[in-house]
N, C-alpha and C positions, 0 to 999 in steps of 0.2 A: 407432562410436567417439565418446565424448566429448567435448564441445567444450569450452575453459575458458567460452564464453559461456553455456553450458547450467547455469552455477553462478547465473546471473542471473533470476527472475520477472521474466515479461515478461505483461503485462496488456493484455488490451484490453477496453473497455467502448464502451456506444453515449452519445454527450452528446447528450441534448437541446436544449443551449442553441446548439451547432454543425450538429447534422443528421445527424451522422455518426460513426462508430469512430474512437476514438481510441485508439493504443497507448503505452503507457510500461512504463517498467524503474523500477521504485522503488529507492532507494538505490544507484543507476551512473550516470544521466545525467538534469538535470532535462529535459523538453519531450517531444518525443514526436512520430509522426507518426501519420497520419489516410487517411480513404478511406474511402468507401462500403461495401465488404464488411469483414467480419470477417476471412474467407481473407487479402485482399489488405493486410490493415493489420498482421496477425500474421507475414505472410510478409517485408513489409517491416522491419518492428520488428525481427527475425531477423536481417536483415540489417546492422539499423542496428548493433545490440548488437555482431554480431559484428566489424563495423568498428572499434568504440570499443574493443574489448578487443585486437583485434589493433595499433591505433593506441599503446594504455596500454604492450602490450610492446616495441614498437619504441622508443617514448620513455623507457622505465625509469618508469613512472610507476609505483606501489601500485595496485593497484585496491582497491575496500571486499569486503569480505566477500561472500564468494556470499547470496544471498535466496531462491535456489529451495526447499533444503531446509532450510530454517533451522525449528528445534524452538521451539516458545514452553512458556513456562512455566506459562501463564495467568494469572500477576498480573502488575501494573505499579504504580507509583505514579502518583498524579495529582495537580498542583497546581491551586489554585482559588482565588480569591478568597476572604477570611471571609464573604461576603454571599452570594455561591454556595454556599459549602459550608451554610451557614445555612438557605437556602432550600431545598436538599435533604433536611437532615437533616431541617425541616419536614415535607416531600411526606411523606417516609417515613416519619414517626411519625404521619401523619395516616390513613396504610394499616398501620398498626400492622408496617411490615415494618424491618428494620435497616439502615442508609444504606449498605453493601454490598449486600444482598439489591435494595434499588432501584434504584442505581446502576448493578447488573447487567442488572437487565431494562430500562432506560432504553438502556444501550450495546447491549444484546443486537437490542433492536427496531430500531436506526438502522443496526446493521452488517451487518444481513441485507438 
């Protein structure tokens, strides 16, 4: 069965700059908890999540929109600087490519 917390991504990644897995819920609660395994930081995060959502109904609170299955569109808008934007439109005419087509592969390499 279902849980309402199963409407929430729950992440966990390793930090370098900690030593260790850290887990978070993007868009439900800022911070996150940690631990040396993956199992044991995913398993807790489950729990945390599930705490907060059961907490939000007892208090009447809104919760945000679930983030597990959320659809994206693939575009966004992006604000920038004129000096940024500038300096990109540069790169990209320098690679003869169009400040979308660069843009792209610039987000595409750092999101991977």
């Amino acid at each position: 069965m279902k849980k309402k917390s199963d409407a929430y991504l729950k992440v966990v990644e390793w930090s370098e700059e900690d030593q260790c897995y850290i887990g978070t819920c993007p868009g439900l609660m800022f911070g996150g908890v940690h631990g040396d395994t993956e199992k044991e930081v995913y398993d807790e995060l489950c729990q945390v999540v599930d705490e907060w959502v059961e907490q939000a109904d007892e208090d009447n609170f809104n919760l945000p929109e679930g983030t597990a299955d959320k659809k994206y569109s693939g575009r966004f808008v992006l604000r920038v600087s004129e000096d940024v934007h500038k300096a990109l439109w540069i790169r990209a005419a320098q690679r003869g490519e169009s400040l979308n087509s660069y843009c792209k592969k610039v987000l595409e390499k750092e999101a991977v």
